[in-house]
C-alpha positions in Angstrom: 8.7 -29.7 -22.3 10.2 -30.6 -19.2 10.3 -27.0 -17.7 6.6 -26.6 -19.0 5.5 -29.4 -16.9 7.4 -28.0 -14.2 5.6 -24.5 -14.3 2.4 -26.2 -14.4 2.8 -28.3 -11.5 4.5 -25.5 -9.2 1.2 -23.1 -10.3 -1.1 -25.6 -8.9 0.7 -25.7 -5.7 1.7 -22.1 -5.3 -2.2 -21.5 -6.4 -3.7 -24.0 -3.6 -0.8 -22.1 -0.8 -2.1 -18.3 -1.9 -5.6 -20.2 -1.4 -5.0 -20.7 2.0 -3.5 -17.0 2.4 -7.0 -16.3 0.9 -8.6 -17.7 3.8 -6.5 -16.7 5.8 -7.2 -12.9 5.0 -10.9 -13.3 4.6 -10.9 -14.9 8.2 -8.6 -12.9 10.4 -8.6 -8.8 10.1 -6.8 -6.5 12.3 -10.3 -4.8 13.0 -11.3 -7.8 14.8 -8.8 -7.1 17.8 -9.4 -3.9 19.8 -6.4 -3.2 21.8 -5.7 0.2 23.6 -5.7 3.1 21.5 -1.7 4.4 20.1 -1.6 8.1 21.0 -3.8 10.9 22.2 -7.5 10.9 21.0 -7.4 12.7 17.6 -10.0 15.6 18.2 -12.7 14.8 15.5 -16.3 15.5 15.2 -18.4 13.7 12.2 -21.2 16.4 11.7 -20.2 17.9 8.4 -23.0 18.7 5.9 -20.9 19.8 2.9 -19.2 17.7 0.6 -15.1 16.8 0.2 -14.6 19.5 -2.6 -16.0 22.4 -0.7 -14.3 21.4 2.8 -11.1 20.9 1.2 -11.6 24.6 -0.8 -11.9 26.5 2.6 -8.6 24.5 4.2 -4.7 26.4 3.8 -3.7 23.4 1.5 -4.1 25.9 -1.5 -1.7 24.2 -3.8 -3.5 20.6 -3.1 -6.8 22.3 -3.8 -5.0 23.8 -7.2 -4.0 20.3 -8.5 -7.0 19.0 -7.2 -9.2 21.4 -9.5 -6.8 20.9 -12.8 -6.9 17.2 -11.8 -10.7 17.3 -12.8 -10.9 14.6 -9.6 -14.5 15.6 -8.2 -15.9 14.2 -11.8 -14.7 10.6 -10.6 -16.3 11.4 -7.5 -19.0 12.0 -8.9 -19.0 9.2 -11.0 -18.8 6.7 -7.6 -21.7 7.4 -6.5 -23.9 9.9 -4.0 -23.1 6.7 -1.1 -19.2 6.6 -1.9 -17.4 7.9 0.9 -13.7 8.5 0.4 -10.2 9.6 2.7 -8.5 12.5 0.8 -4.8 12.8 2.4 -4.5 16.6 1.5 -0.5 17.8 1.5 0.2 21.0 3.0 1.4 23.9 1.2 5.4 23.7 2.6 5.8 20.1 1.3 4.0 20.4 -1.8 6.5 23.5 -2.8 9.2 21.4 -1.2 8.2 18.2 -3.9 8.3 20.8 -6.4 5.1 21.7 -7.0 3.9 25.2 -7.2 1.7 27.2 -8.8 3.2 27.9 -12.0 4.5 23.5 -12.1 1.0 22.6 -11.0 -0.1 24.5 -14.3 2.4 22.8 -16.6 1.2 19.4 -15.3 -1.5 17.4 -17.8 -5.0 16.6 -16.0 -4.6 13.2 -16.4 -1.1 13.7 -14.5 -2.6 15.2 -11.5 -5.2 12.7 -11.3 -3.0 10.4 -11.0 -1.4 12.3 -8.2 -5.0 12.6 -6.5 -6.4 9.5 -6.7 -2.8 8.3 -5.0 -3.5 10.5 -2.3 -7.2 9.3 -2.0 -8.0 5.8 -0.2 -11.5 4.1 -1.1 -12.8 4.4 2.4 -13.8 7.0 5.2 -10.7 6.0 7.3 -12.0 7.4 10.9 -9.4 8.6 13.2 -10.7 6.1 15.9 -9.5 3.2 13.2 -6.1 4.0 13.2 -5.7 4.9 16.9 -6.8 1.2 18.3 -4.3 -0.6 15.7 -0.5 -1.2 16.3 0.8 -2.8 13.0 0.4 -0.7 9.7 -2.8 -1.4 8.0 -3.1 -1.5 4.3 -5.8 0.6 2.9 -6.4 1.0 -0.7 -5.6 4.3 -2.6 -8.3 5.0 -5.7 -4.7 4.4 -8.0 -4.6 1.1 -10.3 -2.0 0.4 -12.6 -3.2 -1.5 -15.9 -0.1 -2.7 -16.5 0.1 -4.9 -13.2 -2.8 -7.5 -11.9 -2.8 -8.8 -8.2 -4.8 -11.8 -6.7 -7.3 -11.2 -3.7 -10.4 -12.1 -2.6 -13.2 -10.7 -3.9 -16.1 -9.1 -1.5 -17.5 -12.1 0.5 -15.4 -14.7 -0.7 -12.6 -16.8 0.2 -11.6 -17.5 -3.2 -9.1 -15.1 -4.6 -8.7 -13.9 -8.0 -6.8 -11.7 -9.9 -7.7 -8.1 -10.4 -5.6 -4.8 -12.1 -3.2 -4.0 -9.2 -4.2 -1.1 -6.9 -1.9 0.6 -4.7 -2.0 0.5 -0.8 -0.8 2.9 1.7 0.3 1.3 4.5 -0.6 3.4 7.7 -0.7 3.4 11.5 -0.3 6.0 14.2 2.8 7.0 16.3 2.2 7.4 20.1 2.4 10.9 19.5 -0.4 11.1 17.5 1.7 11.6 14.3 0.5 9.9 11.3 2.1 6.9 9.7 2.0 6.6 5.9 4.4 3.8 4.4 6.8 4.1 7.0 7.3 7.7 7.2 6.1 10.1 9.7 3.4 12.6 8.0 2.6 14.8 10.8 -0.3 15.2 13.6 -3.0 17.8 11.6 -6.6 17.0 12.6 -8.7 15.5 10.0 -11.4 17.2 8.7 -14.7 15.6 8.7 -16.8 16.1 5.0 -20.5 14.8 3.9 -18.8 11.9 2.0 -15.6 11.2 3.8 -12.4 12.8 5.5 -9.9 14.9 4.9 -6.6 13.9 6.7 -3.6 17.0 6.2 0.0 15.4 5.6 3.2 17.3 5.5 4.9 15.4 2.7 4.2 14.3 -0.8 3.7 10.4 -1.3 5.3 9.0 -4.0 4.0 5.6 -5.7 6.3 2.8 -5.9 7.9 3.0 -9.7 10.0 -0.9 -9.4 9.7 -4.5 -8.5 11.8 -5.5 -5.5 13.9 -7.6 -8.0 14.6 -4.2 -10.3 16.1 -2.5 -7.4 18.5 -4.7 -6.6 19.9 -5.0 -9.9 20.1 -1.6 -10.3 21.7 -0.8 -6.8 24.7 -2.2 -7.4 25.7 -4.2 -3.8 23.8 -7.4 -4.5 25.1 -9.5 -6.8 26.4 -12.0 -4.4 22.5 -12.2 -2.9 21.0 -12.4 -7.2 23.6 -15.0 -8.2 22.9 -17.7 -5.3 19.2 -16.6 -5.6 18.9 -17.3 -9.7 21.4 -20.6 -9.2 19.4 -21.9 -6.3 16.2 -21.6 -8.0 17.0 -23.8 -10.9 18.3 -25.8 -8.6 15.1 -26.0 -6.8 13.1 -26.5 -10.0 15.2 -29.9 -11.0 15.1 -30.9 -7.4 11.1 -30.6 -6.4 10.4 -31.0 -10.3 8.6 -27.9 -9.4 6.1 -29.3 -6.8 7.6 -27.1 -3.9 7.9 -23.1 -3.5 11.1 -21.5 -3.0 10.3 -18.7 -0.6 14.3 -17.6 -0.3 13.6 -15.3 -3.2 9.8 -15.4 -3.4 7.8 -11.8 -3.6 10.9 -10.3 -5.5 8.4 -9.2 -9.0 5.3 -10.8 -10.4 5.1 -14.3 -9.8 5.6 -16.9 -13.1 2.7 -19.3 -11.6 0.1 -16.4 -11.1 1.5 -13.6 -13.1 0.7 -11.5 -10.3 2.1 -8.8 -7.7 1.9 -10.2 -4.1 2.6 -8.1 -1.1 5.6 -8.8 1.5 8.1 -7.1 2.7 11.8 -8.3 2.2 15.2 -7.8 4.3 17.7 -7.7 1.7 21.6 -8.4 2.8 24.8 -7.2 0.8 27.6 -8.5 -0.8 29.5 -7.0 2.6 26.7 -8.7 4.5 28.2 -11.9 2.8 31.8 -11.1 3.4 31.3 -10.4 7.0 29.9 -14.0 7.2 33.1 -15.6 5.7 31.4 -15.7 2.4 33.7 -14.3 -0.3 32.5 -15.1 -3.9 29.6 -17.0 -6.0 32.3 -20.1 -6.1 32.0 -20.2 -2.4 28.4 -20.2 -2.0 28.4 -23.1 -4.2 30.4 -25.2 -2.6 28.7 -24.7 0.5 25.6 -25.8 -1.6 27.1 -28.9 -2.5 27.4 -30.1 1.2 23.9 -31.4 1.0 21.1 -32.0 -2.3 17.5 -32.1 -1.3 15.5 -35.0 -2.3 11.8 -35.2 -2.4 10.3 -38.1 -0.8 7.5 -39.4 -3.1 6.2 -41.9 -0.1 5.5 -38.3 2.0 5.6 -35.9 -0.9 8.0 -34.0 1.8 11.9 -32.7 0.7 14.3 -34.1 2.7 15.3 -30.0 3.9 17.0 -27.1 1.8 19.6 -26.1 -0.4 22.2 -24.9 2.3 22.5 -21.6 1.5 18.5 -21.3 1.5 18.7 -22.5 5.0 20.0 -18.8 5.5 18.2 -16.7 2.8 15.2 -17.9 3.8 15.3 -16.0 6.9 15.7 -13.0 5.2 12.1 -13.5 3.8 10.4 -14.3 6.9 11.6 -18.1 7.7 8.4 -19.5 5.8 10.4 -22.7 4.7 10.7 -23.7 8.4 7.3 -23.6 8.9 5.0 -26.7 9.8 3.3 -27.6 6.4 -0.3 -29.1 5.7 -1.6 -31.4 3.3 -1.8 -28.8 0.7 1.6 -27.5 1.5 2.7 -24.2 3.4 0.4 -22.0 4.4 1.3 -18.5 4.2 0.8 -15.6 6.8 -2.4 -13.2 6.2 0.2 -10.0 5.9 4.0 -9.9 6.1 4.4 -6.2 4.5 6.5 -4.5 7.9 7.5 -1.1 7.6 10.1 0.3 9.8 7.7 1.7 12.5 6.6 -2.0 12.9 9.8 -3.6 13.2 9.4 -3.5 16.7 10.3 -6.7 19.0 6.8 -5.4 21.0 4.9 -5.5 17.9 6.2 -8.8 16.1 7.7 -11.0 18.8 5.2 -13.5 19.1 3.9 -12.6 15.3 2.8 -15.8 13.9 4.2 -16.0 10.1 2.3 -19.0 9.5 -1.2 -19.5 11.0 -1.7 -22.9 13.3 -5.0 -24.9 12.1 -6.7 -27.5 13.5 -4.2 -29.9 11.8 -1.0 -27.7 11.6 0.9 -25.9 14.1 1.7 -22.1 13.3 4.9 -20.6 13.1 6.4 -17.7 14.8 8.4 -14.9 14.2 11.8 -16.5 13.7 13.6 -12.8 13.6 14.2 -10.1 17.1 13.6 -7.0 16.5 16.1 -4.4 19.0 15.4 -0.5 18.5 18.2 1.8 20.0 17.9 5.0 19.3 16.6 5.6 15.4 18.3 2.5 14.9 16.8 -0.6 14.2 18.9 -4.1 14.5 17.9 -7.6 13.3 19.0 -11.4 14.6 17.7 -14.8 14.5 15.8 -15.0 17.3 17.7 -17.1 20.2 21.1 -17.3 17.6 24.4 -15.6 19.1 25.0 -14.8 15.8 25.5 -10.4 15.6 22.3 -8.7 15.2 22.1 -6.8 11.3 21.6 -3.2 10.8 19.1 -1.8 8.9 21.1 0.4 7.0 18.2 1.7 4.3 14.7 1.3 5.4 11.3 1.7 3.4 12.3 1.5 0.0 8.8 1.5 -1.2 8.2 -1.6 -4.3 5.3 -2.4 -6.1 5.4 -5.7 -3.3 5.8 -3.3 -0.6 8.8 -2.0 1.8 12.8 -3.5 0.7 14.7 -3.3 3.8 18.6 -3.5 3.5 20.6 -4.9 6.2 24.3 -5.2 6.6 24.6 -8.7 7.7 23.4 -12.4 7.3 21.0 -14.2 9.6 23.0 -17.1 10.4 22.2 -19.6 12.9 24.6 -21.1 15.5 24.7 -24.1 13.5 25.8 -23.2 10.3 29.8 -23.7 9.2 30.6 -21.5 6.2 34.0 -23.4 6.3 
């Protein structure tokens, strides 16, 4: 009974805090900022009179157009609308033999397989080259792929309210400075789109495969985090009795679907090892917890504030973005609009003075607490202003159904910390 109440109290507050990211989404887009365009103007000329099926027939992506036709995709098209206008990201011929896929495989896949494989490599928009070319963080744009087995909360059209809908699946995208195209991270080549009556065709040079797992999934399976899923499991139990389950625990937030929502949300994590853990001084699951009996958090009914963190949250929550430390309102924390970075945005130019929380008229924000340092086709993480050793990013872009699992080799620690 106890644990009900619990549950229902943390789903009101977890429900009035993905409110506010509501707002916050509905309010703020990365369209409304214009700043100079990333790359070389993308030659492009919108004067096409014939429709997406017949452009994308006379193209060299053969074995795209072959799935395409045994997908039966144009009678979905069809069924959108003569005003739908779509962005088909059309693999060439190399990768799609490279993936696998050739003409005798494309034949032994079902339809309903290769629509599925279309409609992932379709988004629900006519994204124009211009679009991507005045943006510098990925944006995400939504594929015409939902999974029924998954539901998401967002904002409906025109609202600020958000709601939960089946889960569709994103692309994340942006553009290099040399004009290459940016899909989830990786680099998908610089073919010029081809303009079509009811949207654009944009050539890649790999196949793009759909997330399959939850954030949490993956590192159970991996194999090199059960240090970071024991001290995550004890500490949010620990949490629960603490806050009686009035307060988030964003240390291991975003991981799957959320209890209080029973939805996916996006975000983008930095998970560290069990060597990350060693490095720090950190040897076994009986160390963390005596660490985290240093100090129990209290919650202050006068304030309805805690008195701070379970100790070894005052770490892991850096790994998810610092939102703990953030200034919080009457109504709690209020998340960022977006905190789904892949690789090409972990960039100290891009994120440095990214605010993770948005200030109000009543609250200030909260910045970036992490600095990004890119040598080479490396990429290195520290607490910002800490003279604590920067992490590597030792796997990058492991794509989830919350978005990109980072993996880094070390713990953000700050100066102040004592693991002995």
């Amino acid at each position: 009974m106890k644990n009900k109440i619990y549950k229902t109290i943390q789903a009101t507050i977890l429900c009035g805090a993905f409110f506010g990211m509501g707002l916050l989404q509905t309010g703020c887009r990365k369209e409304m900022f214009m700043p100079e365009p990333e790359g070389e103007t993308v030659p492009y000329k919108d004067s096409a009179s014939a429709d997406i099926q017949t452009v994308l027939k006379s193209t060299p992506y053969k074995l795209f157009y072959a799935a395409w036709q045994r997908s039966n995709i144009d009678k979905d098209l069809v069924a959108l609308g003569a005003r739908a206008s779509v962005t088909v990201l059309a693999v060439d011929d190399v990768s799609m033999k490279a993936a696998g896929l050739d003409e005798t495989e494309i034949g032994k896949r079902s339809p309903e397989e290769l629509n599925q494989l279309m409609r992932y490599h379709m988004l629900n928009e006519k994204l124009e080259p211009l679009t991507i070319q005045t943006q510098k963080l990925s944006s995400p744009r939504m594929t015409m792929l939902d999974n029924p087995n998954l539901q998401e909360s967002r904002n409906g059209a025109g609202s600020g309210v958000s709601r939960p809908y089946t889960y569709t699946y994103r692309h994340f995208m942006a553009m290099a400075k040399d004009s290459q195209l940016i899909i989830d991270g990786q680099l998908c080549g610089n073919y010029k789109p081809v303009a079509a009556r009811n949207g654009i065709i944009w050539p890649v040079n790999r196949l793009l495969q759909k997330p399959e797992k939850h954030v949490r999934e993956i590192l159970e399976e991996d194999g090199r985090f059960t240090m970071l899923l024991a001290i995550n499991d004890m500490n949010d139990a620990s949490w629960m009795e603490y806050t009686f389950g009035s307060f988030a625990r964003y240390g291991g937030m975003f991981w799957g679907i959320e209890p209080a929502s029973n939805s996916v949300f996006f975000n983008s994590y930095l998970a560290p090892t069990d060597d990350a853990f060693h490095q720090a001084g950190i040897q076994d699951i009986e160390q963390m917890m005596e660490i985290n009996s240093r100090f129990t958090p209290e919650l202050d009914w006068e304030s309805y504030t805690m008195s701070g963190l379970i100790p070894t949250d005052s770490i892991l929550d850096y790994h998810n973005w610092g939102r703990s430390y953030a200034p919080t309102s009457s109504v709690g924390y209020i998340p960022s609009a977006k905190t789904v970075f892949y690789s090409n945005d972990l960039d100290d130019k891009l994120l440095g003075d990214y605010w993770i929380t948005m200030p109000t008229s009543t609250t200030a924000g909260y910045k970036m607490p992490l600095q990004f340092i890119r040598e080479g086709n490396t990429i290195k993480v520290k607490l910002r202003n800490a003279s604590t050793p920067a992490a590597t990013i030792i796997a990058r872009d492991i794509n989830t159904f919350e978005g990109p699992l980072h993996i880094v080799d070390r713990l953000f620690l700050p100066d102040n910390f004592k693991v002995n």
